[in-house]
C-alpha positions in Angstrom: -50.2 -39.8 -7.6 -51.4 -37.7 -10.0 -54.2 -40.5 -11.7 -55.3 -41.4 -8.0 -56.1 -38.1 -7.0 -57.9 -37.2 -10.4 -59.5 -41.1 -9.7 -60.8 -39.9 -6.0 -61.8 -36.2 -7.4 -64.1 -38.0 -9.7 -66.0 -40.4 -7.5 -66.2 -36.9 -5.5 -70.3 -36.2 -4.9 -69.4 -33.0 -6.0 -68.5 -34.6 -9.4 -71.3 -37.1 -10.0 -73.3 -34.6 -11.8 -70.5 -33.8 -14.6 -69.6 -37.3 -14.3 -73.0 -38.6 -15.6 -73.5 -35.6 -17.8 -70.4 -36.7 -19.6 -71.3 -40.5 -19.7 -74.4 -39.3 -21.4 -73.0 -37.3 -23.6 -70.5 -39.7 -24.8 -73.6 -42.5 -25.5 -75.3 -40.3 -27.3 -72.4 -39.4 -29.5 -71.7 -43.3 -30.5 -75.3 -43.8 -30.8 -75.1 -40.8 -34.0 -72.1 -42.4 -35.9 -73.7 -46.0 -35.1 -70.5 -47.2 -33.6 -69.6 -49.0 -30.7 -68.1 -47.0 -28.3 -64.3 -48.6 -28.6 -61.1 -47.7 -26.2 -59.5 -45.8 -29.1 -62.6 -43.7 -29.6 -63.3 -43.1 -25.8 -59.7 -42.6 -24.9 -58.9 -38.6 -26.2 -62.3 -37.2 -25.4 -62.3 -38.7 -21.9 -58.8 -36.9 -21.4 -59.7 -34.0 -22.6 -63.0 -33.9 -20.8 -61.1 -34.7 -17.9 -58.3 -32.0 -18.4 -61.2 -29.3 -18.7 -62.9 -30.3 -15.5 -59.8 -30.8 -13.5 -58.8 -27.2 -15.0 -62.2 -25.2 -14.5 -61.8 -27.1 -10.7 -58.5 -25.5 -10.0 -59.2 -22.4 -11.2 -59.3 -19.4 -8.2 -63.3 -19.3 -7.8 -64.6 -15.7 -8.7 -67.0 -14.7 -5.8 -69.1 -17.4 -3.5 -72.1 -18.4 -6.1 -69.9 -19.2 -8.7 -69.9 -23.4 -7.2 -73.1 -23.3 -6.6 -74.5 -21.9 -10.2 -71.7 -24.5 -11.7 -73.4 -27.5 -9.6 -77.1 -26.2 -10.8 -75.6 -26.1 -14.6 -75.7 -30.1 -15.2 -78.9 -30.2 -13.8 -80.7 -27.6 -16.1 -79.1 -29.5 -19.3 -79.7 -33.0 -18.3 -82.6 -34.0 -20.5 -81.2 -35.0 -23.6 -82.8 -34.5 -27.0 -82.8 -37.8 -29.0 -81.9 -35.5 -32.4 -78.4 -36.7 -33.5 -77.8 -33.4 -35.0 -78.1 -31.6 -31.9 -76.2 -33.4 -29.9 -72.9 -31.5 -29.7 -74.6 -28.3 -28.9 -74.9 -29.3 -24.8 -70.8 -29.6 -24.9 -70.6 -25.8 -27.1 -72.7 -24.7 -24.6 -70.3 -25.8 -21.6 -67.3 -24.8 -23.2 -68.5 -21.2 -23.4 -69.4 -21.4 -19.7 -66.3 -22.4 -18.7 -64.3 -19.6 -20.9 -66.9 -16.9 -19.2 -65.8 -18.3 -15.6 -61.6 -18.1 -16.6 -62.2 -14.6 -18.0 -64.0 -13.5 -15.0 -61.7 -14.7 -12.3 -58.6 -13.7 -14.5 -60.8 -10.2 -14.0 -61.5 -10.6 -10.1 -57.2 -11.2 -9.6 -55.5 -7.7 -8.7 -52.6 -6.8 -10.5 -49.8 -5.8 -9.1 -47.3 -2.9 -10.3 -43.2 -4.5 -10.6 -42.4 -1.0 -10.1 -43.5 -0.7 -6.6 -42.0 -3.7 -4.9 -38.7 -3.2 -2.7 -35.7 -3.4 -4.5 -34.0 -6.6 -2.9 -30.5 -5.7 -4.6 -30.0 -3.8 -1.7 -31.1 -6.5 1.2 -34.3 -8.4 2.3 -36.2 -5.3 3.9 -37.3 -6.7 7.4 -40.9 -6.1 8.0 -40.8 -7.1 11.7 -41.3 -3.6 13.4 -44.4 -2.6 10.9 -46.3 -5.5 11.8 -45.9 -5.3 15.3 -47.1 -1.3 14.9 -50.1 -2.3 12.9 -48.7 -0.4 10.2 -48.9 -2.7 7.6 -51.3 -1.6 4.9 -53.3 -4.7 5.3 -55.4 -3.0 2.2 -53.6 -4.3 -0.3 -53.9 -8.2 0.9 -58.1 -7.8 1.1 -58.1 -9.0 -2.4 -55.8 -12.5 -1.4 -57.8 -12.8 1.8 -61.6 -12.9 0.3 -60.3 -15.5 -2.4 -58.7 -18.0 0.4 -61.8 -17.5 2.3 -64.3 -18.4 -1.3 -62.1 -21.2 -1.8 -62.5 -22.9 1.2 -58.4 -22.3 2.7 -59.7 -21.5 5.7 -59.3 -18.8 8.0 -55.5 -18.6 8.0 -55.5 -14.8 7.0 -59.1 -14.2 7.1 -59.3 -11.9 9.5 -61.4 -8.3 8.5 -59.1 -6.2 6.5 -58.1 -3.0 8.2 -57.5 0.3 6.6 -54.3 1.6 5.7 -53.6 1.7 9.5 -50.8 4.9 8.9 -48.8 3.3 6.5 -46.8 4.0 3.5 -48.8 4.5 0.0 -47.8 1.6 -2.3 -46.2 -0.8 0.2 -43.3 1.2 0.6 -40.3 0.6 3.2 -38.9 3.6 4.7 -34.8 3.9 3.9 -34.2 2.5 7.3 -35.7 -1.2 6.5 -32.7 -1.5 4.3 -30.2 -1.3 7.4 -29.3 -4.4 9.2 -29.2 -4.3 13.4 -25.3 -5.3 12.8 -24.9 -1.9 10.4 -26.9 -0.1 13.3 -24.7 -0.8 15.9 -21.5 -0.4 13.7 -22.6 3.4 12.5 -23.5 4.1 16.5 -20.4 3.1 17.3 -18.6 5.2 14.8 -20.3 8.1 15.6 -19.0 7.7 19.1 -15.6 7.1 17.9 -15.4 10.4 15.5 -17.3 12.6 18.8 -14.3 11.1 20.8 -11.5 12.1 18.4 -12.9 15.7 18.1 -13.2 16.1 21.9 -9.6 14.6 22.1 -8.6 17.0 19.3 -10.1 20.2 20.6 -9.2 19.6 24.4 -5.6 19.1 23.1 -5.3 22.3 21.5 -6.6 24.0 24.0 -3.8 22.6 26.2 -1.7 22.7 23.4 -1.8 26.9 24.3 -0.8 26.5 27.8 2.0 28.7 29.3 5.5 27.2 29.0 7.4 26.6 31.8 11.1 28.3 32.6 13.2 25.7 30.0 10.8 25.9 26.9 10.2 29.6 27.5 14.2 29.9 27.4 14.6 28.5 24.0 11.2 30.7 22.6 11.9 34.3 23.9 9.7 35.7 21.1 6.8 33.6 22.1 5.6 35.5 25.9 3.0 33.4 28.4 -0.2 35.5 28.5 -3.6 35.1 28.5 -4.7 36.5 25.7 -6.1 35.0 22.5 -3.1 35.9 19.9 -0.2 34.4 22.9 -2.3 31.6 23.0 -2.2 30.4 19.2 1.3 31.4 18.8 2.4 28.9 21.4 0.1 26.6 19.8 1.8 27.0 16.4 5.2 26.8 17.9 4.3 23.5 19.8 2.7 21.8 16.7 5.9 22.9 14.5 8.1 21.2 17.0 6.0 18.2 16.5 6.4 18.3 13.3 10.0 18.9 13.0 10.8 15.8 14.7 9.6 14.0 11.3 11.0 16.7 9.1 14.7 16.8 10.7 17.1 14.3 10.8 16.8 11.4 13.8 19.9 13.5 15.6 21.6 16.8 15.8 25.1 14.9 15.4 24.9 12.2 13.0 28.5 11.3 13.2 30.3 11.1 16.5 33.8 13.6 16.9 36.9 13.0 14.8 39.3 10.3 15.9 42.9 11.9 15.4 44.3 8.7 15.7 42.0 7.9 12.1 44.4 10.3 10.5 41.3 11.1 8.2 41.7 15.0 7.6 39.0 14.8 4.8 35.4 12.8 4.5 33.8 12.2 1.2 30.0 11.4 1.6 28.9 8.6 -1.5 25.3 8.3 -2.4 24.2 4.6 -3.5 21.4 4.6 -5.9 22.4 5.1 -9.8 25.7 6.5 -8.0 27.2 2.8 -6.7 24.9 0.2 -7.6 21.4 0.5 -9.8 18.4 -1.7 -9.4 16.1 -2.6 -12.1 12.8 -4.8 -12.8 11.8 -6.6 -16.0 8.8 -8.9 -16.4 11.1 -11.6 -17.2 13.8 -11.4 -13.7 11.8 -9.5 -11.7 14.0 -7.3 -9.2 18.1 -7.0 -10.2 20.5 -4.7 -8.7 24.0 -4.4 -10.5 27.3 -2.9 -8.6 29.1 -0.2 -10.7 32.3 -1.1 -12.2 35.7 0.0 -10.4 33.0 0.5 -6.9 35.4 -1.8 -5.2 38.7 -0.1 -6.4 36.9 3.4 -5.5 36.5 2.3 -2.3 39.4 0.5 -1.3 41.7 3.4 -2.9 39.8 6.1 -1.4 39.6 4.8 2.3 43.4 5.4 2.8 42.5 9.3 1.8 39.1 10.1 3.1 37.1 9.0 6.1 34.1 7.2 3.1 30.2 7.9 4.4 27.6 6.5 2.8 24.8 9.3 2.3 21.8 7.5 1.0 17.7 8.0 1.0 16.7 4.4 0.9 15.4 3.2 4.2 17.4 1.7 6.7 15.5 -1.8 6.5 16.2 -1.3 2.7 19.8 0.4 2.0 21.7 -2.0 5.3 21.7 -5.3 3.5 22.9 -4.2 0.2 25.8 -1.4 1.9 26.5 -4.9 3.9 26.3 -6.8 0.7 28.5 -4.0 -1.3 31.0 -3.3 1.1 31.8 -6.7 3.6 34.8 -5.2 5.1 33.9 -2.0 6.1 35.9 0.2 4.3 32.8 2.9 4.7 32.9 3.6 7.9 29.5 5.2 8.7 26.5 4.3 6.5 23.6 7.0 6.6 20.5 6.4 5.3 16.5 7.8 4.8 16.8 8.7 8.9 19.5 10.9 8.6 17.7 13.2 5.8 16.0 16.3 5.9 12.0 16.7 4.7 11.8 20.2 3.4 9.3 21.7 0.7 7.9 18.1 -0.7 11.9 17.1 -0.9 14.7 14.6 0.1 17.6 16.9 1.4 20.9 15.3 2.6 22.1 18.6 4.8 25.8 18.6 5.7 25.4 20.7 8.6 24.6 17.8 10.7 27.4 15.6 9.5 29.6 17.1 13.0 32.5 17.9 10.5 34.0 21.0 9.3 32.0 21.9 5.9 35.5 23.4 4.6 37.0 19.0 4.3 33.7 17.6 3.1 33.1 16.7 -0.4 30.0 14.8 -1.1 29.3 13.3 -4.4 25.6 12.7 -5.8 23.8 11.9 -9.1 20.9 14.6 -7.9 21.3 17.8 -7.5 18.3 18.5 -5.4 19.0 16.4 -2.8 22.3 18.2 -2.5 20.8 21.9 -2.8 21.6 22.9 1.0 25.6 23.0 0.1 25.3 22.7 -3.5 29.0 24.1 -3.2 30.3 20.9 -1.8 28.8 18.8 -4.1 30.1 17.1 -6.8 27.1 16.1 -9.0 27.2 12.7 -11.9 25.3 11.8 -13.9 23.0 8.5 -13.3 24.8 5.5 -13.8 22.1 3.1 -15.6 23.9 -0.5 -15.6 26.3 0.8 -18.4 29.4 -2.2 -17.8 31.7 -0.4 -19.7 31.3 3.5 -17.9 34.1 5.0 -16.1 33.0 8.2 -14.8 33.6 7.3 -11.2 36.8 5.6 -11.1 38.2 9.0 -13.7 37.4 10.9 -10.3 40.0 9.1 -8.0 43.1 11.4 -9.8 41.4 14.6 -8.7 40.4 13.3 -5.2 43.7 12.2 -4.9 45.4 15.7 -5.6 42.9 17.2 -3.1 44.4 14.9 -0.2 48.0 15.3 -1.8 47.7 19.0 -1.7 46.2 19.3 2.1 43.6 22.4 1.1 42.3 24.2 4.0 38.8 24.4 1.9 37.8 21.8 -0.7 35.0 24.4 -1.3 37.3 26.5 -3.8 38.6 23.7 -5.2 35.0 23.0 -6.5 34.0 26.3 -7.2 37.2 26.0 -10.1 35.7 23.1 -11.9 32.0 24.6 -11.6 30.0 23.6 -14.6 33.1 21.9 -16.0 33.6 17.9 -16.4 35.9 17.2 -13.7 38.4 14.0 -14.7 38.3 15.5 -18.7 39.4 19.1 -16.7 41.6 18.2 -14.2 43.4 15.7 -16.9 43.9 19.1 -19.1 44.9 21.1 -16.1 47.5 18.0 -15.3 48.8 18.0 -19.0 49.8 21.8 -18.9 51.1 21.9 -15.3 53.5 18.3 -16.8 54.4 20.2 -19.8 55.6 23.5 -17.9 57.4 20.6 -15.5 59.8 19.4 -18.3 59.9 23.3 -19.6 61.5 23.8 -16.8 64.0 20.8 -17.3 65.2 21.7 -20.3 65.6 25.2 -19.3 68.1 24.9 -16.3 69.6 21.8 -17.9 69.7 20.2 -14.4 67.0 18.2 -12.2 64.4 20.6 -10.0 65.2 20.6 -6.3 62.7 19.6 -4.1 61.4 22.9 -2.9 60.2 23.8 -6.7 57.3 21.4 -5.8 57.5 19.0 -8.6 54.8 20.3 -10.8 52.5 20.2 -8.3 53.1 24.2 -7.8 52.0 25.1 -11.4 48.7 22.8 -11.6 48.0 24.3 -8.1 48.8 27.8 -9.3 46.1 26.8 -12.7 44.0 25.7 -9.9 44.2 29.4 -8.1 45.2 27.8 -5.4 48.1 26.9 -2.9 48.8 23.8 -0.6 49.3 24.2 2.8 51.2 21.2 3.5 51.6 18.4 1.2 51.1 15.0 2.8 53.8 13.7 -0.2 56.2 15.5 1.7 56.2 13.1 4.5 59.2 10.3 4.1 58.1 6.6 4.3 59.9 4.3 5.1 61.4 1.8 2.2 61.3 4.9 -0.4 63.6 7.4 -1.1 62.9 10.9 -0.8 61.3 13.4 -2.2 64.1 15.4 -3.6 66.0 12.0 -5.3 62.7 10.6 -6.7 62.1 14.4 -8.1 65.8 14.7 -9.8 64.9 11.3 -11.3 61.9 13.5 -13.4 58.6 12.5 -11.6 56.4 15.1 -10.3 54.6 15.2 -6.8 51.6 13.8 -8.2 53.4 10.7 -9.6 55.1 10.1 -6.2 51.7 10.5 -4.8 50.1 8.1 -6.8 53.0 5.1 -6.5 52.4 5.4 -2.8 49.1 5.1 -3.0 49.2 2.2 -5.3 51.1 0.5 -3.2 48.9 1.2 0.4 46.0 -0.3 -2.3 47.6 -3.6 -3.5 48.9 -4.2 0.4 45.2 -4.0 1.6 44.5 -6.4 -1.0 46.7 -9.0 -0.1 45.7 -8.8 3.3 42.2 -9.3 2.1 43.0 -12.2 0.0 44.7 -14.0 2.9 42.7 -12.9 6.0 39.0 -11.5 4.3 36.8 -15.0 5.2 38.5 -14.9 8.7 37.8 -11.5 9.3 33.9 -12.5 8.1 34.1 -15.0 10.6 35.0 -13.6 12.9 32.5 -10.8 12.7 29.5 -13.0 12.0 30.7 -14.5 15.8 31.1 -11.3 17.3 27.6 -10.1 15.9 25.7 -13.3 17.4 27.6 -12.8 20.7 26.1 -9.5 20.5 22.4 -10.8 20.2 22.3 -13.4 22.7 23.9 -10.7 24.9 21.1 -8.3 23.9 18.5 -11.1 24.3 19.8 -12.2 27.7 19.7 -8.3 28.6 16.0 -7.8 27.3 14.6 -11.2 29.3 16.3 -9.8 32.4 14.6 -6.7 32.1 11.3 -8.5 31.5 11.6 -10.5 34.2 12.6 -8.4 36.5 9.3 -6.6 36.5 8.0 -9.7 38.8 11.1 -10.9 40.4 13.3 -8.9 42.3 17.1 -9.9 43.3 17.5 -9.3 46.7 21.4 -9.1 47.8 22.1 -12.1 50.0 23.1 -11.5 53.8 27.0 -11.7 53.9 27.3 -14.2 57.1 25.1 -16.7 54.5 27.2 -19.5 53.4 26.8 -21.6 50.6 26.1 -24.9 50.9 
């Protein structure tokens, strides 16, 4: 394509002239050097004559007379001179024209500055609303507009160039050409949004302030209805601390329901669960593991013949019920409490007893953080973290003193606490236990007969080293397949001992039954707990549906069909 339309430019009219000057030129040169003028000879001076002509034609003309003085050029040098040696000036000659008319239109094309074009990192600027203004500095494109119009492109743009018409200096956009229609509309619409929220905001304090009616103003008698400015925040501040105390305060006043005396439970032990029964880890290589503390089990199992067992924990509901279900299938923990039932107060987690619904004086909570037990840090029995060791034994060294709590019947657990205060407990109550067994067999070698029953065993001097006496010991109680007290004494063991047999044996009976009965019984529940959500399902489509249907009783003298 490109030969044919340098073929056609040449047999152009426009083109005979340097056409015939070249011929010429060319004759005159093979004439000198007495040659005949061969392919190989006329070959690279034909292309490169060609090359200059077809690049002096494409070059952006410099003003309107620059063709026509160009045309009149050939004509001027077409005599030629028969003097070989002054043939090659004609060609010097044109070459030196041609290199004036590049310079010259190189001159005539404006420049234009990097610096002050729009910065398209931030969008295509849309020019759409200048040009319809007529504020387009049509200055600037005179320069592109005279050249189309000398070389012959028409009139596509031609039209007179106006003067700055108002616009910006330098072809500047204003900051708003950056902005999309879309970004427009989204920024309108948030402004609307934010005005809403602060009318919302400032309407509802102001009827935050309002007077309170006969139950609210019962349960604020400090905080009098009135007019004035001062009544009005204070009953602003007191409604907006209620609001906030619903997050701040436990879900419920009661978070237990009453005592069952049938449960026989005089005492209830509150166990937290992370580092305390269980701790969870993560390594890059397993990911998420949670490991059970050993003797959990046997703490529980023991202990749920003693105390009524609570799990007090700050892990989330959705978090801490699968692994409390996991830990413990058969329920030896009777209530489970969890992130809902703690109290928010200066930035942290508090587990406040008050709201347990149980007497303060028979609740004993143990914790592996002492903060989170700072509201009755006096009945609180604080561990230290259990971190996966497999071999610790802090928790299951605790059952002996628990135990002699129950054993004993104290009327306030409190005291008992405050006597081990700052002290290890099991290492403690194990010393206690060794000097209370030691006055025991004093005693035996001192009457030379066995201790009646009404000595108390032992149990009188460790309770006496304790600073303390029982009120009624549950050991005391016959059962039935044992023999009592008094014979079991004169045989040499002390209260605690009886106390402790008994108790193993209510522990390895539970465990039997387990053994035999433990998948029915998780059969049995998984049942009851599906029966229990199709019931709950069946209640919740009723209800939907009964927003659209009604069931209308059916007249009595109706009979079925």
């Amino acid at each position: 394509m490109l030969f044919r339309a340098a073929a056609q430019r040449l047999r152009s009219p426009a083109m005979a002239p340097a056409v015939r000057r070249t011929t010429s030129a060319l004759a005159r040169t093979a004439a000198a050097v007495n040659t005949a003028p061969t392919s190989s000879t006329l070959r690279p001076v034909l292309f490169s004559t060609t090359a200059l002509r077809a690049q002096s034609r494409f070059t952006p003309p410099s003003g309107s007379g620059s063709s026509s003085s160009s045309d009149k050029q050939p004509a001027s040098s077409q005599p030629a001179r028969p003097d070989a040696a002054k043939q090659p000036q004609p060609e010097a000659a044109e070459t030196g024209t041609k290199d004036t008319k590049d310079t010259a239109a190189e001159e005539d094309v404006p420049k234009i500055n990097l610096a002050d074009l729009p910065d398209l990192t931030q969008g295509i600027p849309s020019t759409l609303a200048h040009e319809t203004a007529g504020a387009m500095n049509k200055a600037a494109l005179a320069p592109y507009e005279d050249e189309m119009v000398a070389g012959g492109a028409g009139g596509a743009g031609g039209g007179a160039p106006g003067g700055p018409g108002g616009g910006r200096e330098k072809g500047e956009l204003p900051a708003s050409a950056y902005v999309s229609s879309s970004e427009k509309r989204r920024n309108k619409v948030a402004n609307y949004m934010f005005a809403g929220a602060l009318g919302v905001g400032v309407l509802g304090t102001i009827y935050a302030g309002r007077d309170w009616n006969e139950e609210d103003a019962a349960r604020h008698p400090d905080v009098p209805n009135g007019w004035g400015f001062g009544l009005w925040w204070d009953r602003v501040s007191t409604r907006t601390k209620e609001v906030l105390t619903y997050y701040h305060e436990p879900a419920f006043e009661k978070l237990l329901p009453e005592p069952d005396p049938v449960y026989g439970r005089p005492y209830t032990l509150c166990i937290s669960l992370e580092d305390m029964l269980i701790h969870s880890e993560w390594t890059r290589e397993h990911g998420w593991r949670i490991a059970k503390r050993p003797g959990a089990d046997y703490f529980l199992h023991y202990l749920s013949q003693y105390y009524e067992l609570v799990l007090f924990t700050t892990l989330p509901f959705a978090m801490g019920e699968p692994m409390v279900r996991k830990l413990d299938p058969y329920r030896f923990i009777v209530y489970p409490l969890f992130r809902e039932a703690t109290k928010y107060k200066d930035g942290e987690i508090v587990k406040d007893l008050s709201y347990l619904n149980r007497d303060l004086s028979k609740v004993i909570i143990i914790d592996t953080n002492a903060s989170h037990v700072r509201a009755q840090p006096e009945n609180a029995i604080v561990l230290p973290k259990w971190e996966g060791n497999p071999k610790d034994t802090d928790l299951v060294a605790l059952i002996p003193f628990l135990e002699y709590i129950y054993t004993m019947q104290y009327g306030d657990v409190r005291k008992v606490l405050q006597s081990f205060d700052g002290k290890h407990i099991p290492t403690e109550f194990a010393r206690r236990e060794a000097i209370a067994r030691a006055e025991f067999q004093k005693q035996l070698e001192a009457s030379g007969r066995k201790p009646k029953a009404k000595s108390g065993g032992g149990i009188g001097g460790l309770g006496s080293l304790l600073g303390l006496k029982s009120s009624n010991m549950a050991v005391m109680q016959p059962v039935d397949g044992e023999l009592d007290v008094a014979s079991q004494i004169a045989q040499g063991k002390m209260l605690q001992d009886i106390a402790r047999e008994r108790g193993q044996r209510t522990y390895e009976m539970m465990e039997k039954e387990i053994r035999e009965n433990g998948e029915k019984w998780l059969k049995e529940e998984a049942a009851m707990q599906e029966k229990m959500q199709q019931e709950a399902m069946a209640n919740m489509k009723q209800s939907f549906t009964g927003w659209f249907v009604s069931d209308q009783p059916k007249p009595s003298g109706e009979v079925k069909k």
